[in-house]
Residue frames as qw, qx, qy, qz and C-alpha x, y, z in Angstrom:
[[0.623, 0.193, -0.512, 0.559, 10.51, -6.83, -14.50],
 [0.449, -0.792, -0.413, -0.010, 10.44, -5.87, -10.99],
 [0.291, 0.803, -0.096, 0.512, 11.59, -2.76, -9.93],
 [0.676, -0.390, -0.438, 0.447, 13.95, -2.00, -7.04],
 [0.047, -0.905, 0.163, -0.390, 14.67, 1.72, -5.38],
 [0.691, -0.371, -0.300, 0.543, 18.06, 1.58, -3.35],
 [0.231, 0.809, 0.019, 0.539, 19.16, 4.75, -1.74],
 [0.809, -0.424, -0.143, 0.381, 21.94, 5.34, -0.06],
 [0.178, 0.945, -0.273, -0.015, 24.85, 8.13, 0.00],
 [0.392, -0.618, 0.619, 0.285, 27.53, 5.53, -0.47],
 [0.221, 0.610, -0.594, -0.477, 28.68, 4.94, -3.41],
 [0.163, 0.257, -0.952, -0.026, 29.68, 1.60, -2.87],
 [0.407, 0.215, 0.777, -0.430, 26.84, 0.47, -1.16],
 [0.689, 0.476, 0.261, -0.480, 24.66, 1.38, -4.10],
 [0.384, 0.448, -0.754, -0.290, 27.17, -0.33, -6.76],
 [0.022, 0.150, -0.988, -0.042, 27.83, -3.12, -5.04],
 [0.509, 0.193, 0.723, -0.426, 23.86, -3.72, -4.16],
 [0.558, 0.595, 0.050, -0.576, 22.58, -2.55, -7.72],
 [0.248, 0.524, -0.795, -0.178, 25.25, -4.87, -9.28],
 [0.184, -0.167, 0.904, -0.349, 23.92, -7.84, -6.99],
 [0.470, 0.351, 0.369, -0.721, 20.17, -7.01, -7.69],
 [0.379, 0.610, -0.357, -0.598, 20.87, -6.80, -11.22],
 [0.276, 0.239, -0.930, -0.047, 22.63, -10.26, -11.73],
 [0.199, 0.230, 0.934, -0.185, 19.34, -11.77, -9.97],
 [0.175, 0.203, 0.678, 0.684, 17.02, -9.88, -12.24],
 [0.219, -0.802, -0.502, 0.241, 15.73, -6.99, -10.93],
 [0.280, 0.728, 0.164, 0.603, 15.59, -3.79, -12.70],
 [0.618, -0.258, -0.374, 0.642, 17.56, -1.40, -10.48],
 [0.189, 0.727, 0.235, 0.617, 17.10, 2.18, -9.49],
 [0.627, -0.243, -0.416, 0.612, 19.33, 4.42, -7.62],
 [0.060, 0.877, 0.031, 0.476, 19.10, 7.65, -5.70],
 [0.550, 0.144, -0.534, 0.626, 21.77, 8.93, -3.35],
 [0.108, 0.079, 0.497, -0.857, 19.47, 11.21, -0.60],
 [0.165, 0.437, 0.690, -0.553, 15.92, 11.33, 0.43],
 [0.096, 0.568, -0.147, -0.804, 14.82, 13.81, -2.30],
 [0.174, 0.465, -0.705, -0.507, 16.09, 12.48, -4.91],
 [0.132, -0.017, 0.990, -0.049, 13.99, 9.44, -4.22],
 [0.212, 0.544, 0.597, -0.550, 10.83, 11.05, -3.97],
 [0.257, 0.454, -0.431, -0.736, 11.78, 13.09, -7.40],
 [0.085, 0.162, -0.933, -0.310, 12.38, 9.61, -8.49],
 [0.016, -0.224, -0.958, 0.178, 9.22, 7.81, -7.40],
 [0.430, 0.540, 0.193, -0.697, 6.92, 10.53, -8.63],
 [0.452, 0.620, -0.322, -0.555, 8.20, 9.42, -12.20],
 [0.570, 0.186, -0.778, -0.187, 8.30, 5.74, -12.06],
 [0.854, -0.375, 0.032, -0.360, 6.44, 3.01, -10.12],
 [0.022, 0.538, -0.815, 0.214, 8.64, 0.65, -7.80],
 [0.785, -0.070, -0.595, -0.162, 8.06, -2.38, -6.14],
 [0.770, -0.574, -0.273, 0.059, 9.87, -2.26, -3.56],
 [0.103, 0.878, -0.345, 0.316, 12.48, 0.79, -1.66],
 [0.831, -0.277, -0.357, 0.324, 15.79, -0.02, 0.18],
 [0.015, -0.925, -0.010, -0.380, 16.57, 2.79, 2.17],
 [0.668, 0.053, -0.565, 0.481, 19.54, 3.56, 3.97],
 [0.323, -0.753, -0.488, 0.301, 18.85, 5.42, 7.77],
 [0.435, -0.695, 0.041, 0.571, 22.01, 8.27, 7.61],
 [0.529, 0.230, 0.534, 0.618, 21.78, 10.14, 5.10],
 [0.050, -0.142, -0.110, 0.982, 21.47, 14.57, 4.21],
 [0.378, -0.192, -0.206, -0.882, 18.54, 16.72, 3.54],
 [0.821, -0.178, 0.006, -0.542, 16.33, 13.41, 4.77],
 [0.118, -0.374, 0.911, -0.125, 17.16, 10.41, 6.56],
 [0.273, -0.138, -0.902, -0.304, 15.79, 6.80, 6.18],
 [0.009, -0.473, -0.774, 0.422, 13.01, 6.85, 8.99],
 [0.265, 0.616, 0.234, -0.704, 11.73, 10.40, 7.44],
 [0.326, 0.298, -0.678, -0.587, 11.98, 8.92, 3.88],
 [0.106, -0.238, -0.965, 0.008, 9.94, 5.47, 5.01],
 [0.206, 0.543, 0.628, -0.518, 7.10, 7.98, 6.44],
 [0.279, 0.591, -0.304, -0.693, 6.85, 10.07, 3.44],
 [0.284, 0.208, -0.762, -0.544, 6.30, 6.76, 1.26],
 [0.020, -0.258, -0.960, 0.105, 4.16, 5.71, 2.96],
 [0.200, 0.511, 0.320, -0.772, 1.98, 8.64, 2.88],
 [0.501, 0.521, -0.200, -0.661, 1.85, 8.39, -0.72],
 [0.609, 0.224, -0.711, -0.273, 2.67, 4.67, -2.20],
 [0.657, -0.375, 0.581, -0.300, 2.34, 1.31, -0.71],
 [0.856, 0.169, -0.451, 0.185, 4.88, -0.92, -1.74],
 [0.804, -0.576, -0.149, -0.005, 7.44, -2.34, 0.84],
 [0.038, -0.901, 0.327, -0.284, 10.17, -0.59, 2.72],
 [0.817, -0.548, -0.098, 0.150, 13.48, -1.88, 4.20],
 [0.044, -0.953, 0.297, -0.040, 15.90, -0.09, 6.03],
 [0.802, 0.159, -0.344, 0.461, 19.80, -0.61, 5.95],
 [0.263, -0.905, 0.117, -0.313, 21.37, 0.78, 8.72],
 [0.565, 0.195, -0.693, 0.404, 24.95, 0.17, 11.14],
 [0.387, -0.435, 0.322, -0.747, 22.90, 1.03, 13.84],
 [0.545, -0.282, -0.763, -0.204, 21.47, -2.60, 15.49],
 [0.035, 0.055, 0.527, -0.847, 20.49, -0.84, 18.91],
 [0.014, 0.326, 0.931, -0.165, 16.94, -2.12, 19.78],
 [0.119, 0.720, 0.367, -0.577, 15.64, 1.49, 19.99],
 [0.045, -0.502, 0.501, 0.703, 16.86, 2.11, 16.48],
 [0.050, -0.121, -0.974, -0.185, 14.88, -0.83, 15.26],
 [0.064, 0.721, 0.609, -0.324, 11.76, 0.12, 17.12],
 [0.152, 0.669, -0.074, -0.724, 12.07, 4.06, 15.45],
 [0.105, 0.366, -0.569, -0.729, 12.32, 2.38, 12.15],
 [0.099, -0.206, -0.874, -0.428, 9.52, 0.17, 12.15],
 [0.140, 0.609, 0.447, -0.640, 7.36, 3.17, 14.16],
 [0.049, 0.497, -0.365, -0.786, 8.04, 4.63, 10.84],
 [0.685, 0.471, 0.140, -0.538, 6.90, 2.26, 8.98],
 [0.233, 0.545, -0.761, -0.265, 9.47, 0.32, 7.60],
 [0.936, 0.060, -0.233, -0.258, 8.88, -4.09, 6.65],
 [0.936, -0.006, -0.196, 0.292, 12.05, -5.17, 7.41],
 [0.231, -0.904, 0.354, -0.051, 15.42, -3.73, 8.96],
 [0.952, 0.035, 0.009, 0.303, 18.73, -5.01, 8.06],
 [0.451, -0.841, 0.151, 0.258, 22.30, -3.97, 9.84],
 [0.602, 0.696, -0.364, 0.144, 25.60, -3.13, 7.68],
 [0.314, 0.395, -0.455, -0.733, 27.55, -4.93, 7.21],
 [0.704, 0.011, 0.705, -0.089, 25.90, -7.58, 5.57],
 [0.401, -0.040, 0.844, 0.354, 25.69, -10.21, 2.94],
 [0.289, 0.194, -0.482, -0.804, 23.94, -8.98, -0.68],
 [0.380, -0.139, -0.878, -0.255, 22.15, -12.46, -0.32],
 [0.072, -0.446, -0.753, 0.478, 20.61, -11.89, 2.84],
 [0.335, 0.476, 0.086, -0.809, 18.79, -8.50, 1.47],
 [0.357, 0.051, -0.546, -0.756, 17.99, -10.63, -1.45],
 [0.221, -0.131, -0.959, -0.123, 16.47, -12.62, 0.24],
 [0.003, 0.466, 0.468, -0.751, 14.72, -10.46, 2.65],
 [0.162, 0.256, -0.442, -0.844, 13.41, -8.82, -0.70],
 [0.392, -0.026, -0.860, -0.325, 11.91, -11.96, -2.13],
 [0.268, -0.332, -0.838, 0.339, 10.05, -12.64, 0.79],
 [0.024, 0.390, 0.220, -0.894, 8.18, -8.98, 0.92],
 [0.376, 0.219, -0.395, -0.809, 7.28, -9.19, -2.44],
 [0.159, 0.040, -0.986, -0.016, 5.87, -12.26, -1.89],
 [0.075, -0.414, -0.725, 0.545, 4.09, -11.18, 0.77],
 [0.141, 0.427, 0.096, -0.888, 2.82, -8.16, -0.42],
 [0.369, 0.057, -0.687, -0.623, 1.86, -9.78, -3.92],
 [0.278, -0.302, -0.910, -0.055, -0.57, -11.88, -1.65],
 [0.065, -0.505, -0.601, 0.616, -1.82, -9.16, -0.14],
 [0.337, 0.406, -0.211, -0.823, -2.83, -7.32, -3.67],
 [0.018, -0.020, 0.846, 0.533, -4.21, -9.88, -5.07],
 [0.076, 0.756, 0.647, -0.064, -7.76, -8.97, -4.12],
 [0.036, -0.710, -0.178, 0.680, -7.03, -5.25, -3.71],
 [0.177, -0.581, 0.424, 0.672, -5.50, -5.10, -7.44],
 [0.698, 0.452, 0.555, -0.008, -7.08, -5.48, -11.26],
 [0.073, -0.546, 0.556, 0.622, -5.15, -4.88, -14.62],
 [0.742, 0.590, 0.299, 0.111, -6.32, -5.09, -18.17],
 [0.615, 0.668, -0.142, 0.394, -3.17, -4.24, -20.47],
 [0.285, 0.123, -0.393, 0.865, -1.45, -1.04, -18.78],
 [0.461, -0.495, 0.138, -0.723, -4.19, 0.04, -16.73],
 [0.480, 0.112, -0.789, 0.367, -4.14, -1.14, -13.52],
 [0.476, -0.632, -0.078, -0.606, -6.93, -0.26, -10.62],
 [0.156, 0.321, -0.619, 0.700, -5.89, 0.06, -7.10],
 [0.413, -0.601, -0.591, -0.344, -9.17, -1.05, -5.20],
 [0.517, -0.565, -0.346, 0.542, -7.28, -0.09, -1.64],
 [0.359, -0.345, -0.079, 0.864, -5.68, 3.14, -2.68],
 [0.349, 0.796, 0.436, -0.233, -8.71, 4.05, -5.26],
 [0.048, 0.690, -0.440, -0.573, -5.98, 5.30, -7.82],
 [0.881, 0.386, 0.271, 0.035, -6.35, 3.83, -11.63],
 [0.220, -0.580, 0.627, 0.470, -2.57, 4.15, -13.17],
 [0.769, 0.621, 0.141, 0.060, -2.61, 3.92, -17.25],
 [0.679, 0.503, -0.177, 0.504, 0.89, 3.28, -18.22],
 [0.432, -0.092, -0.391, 0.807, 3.08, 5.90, -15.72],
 [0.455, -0.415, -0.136, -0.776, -0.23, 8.27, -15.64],
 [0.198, -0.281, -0.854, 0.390, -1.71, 8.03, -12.22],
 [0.329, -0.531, -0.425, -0.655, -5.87, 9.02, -12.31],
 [0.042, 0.152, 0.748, -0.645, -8.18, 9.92, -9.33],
 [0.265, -0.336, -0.291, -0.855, -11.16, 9.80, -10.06],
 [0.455, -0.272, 0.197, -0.825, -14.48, 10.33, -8.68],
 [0.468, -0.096, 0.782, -0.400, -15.91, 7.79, -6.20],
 [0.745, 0.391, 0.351, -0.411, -19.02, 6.82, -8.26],
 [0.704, 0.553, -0.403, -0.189, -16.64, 6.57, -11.64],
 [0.227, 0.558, -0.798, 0.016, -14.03, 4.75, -9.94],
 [0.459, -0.097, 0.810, -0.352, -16.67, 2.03, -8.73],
 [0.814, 0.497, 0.160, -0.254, -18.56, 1.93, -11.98],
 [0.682, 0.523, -0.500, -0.110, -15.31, 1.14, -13.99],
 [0.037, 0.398, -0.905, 0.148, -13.72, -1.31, -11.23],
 [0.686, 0.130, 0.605, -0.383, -17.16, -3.04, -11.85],
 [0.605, 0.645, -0.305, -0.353, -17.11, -2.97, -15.40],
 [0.151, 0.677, -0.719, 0.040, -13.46, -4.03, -15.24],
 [0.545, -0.134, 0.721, -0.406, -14.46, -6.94, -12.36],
 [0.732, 0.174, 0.657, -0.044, -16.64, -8.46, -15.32],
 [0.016, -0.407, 0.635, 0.656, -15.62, -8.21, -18.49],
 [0.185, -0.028, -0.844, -0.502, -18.01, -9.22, -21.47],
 [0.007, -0.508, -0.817, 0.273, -20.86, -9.11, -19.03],
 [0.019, -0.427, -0.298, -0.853, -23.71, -6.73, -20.49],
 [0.202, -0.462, -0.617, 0.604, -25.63, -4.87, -17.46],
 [0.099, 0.711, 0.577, 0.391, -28.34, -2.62, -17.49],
 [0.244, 0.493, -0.208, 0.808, -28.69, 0.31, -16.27],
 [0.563, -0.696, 0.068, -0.441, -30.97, -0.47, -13.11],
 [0.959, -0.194, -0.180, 0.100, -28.72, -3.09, -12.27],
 [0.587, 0.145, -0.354, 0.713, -25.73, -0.82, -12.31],
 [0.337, -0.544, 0.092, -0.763, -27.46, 1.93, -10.41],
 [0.828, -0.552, -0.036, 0.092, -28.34, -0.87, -7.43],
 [0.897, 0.081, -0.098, 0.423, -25.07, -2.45, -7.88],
 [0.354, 0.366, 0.039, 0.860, -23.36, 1.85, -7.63],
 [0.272, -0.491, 0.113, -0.820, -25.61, 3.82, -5.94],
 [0.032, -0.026, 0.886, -0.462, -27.39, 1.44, -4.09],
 [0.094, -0.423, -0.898, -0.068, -30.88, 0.06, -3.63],
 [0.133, -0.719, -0.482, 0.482, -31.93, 3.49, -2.11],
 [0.174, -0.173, 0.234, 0.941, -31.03, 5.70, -4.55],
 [0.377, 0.669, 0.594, -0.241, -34.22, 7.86, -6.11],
 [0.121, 0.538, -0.328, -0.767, -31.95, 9.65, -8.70],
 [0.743, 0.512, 0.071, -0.425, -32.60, 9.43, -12.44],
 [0.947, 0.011, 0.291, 0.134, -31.14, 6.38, -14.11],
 [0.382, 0.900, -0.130, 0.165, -29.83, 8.50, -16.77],
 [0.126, -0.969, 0.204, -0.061, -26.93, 9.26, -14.78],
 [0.720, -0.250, 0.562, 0.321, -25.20, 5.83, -15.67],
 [0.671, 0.660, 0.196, 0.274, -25.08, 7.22, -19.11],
 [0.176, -0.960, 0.211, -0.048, -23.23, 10.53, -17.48],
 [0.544, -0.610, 0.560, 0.135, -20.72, 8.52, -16.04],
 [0.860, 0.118, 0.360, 0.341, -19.96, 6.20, -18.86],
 [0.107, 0.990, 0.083, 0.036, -19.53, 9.14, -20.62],
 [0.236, -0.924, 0.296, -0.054, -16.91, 10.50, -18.68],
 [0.788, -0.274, 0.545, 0.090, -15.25, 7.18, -18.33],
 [0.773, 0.411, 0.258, 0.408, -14.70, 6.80, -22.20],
 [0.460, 0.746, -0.009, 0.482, -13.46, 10.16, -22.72],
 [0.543, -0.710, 0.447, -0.032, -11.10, 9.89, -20.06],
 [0.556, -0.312, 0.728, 0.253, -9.54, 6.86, -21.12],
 [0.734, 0.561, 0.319, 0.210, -10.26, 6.54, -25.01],
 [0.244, 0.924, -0.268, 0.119, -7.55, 9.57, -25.17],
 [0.403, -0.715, 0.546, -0.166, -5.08, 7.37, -22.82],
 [0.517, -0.074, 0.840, -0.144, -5.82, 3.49, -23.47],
 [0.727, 0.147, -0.477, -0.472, -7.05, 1.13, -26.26],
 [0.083, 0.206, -0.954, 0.200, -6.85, -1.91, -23.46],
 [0.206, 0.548, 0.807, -0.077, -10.93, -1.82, -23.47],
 [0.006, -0.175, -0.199, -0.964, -13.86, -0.42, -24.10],
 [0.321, 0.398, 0.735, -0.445, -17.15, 0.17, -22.81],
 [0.259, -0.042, -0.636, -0.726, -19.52, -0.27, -25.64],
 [0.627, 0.076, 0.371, -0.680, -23.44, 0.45, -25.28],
 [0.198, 0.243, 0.936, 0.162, -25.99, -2.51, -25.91],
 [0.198, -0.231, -0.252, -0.918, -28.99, -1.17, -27.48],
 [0.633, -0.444, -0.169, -0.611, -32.06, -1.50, -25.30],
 [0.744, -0.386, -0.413, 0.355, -29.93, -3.79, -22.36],
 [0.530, -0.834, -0.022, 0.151, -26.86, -1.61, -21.55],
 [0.053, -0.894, 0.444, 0.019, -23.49, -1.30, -21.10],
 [0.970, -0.181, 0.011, 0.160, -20.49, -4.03, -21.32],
 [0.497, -0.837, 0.182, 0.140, -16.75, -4.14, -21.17],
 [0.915, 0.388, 0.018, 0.110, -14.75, -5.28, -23.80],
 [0.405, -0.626, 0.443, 0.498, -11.03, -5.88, -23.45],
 [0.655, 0.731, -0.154, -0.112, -9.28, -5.41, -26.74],
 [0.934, 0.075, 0.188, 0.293, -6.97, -8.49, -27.87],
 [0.253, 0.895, -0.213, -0.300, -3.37, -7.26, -28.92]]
């Protein structure tokens, strides 16, 4: 179900929108200041924030930069402001869309629909998922269930190759071009290192694959049916 963040310090505004959202089927989630959003969005993944502009401790323009520093899903502001320069300050910030109070629940749903759209065409290269794991290829972050990994460069290109081919068995000079590159003069070994690491990382976290050795080829990927 896709998630929504609305935050706003009126009441009403976040009933009547979360009430609207809801009835078109879109898991809802509310915070009433700037903070509280960020609390929120450390401890569950969104889809997509409506933020309102006027509002304590952190207003919408300094809440749209701040997500954007750390997530990238898509941002749009509510605001009773419709002054041209107000517009321009909120989409300096960083905001997708900008919509003036008051207005019409349908128009923000639509305005919604259309973002995610967009945005869902713009992850579909960037974005690969076996079960709950899920690999970011733009933001280099692998997310297992609400667990969000960094890892190292070299692992996080050997498993979003792995991942890339599933069932495909690869040797180990072929992942060493294919990873290090064509220049590399290290010892081969060191795709063993990394698988390594890679299982016992994610065999404590996941059962949505495995990487299982071939004797005398290599390495392969195996998603596990559930």
């Amino acid at each position: 179900m896709t998630k929504i963040l609305i935050v706003d310090d009126d009441i009403n505004i976040l009933k009547l929108v979360d009430i609207h959202l809801s009835q078109q089927g879109y898991h809802v989630f509310q915070a009433k200041d700037g903070m509280e959003a960020l609390e929120l969005l450390k401890k569950t993944r969104c889809d997509l924030a409506v933020l309102d502009v006027m509002m304590p401790f952190m207003d919408g323009y300094s809440l749209t930069k701040e997500i954007r520093t750390q997530y990238d899903i898509p941002v749009i502001l509510l605001t009773a402001k419709s002054e041209i320069e107000d517009k321009e300050q909120g989409f300096q910030a960083g905001t997708d869309d900008y919509l003036v109070k008051p207005f019409e629940p349908k128009e923000l749903t639509f305005r919604i629909k259309a973002l995610l759209r967009r945005y869902e065409h713009q992850l579909d290269d960037s974005i690969l998922q076996i079960g709950s794991t899920v690999i970011n290829k733009k933001s280099y972050e692998v997310q297992v269930g609400k667990r969000t990994l960094l890892l190292p460069l070299k692992e996080f290109e050997l498993l979003t190759y792995l991942i890339s081919n599933p069932k495909s068995v690869f040797s180990r000079e072929h992942l060493i071009e294919q990873i290090w590159g064509l220049d590399y003069e290290g010892d081969e070994r060191t795709v063993d290192v990394h698988i390594k690491r890679l299982r016992e990382r994610f065999s404590k976290l996941t059962d949505d694959f495995q990487i299982k050795t071939v004797r005398g080829v290599g390495y392969l990927l195996e998603v596990q049916r559930k």
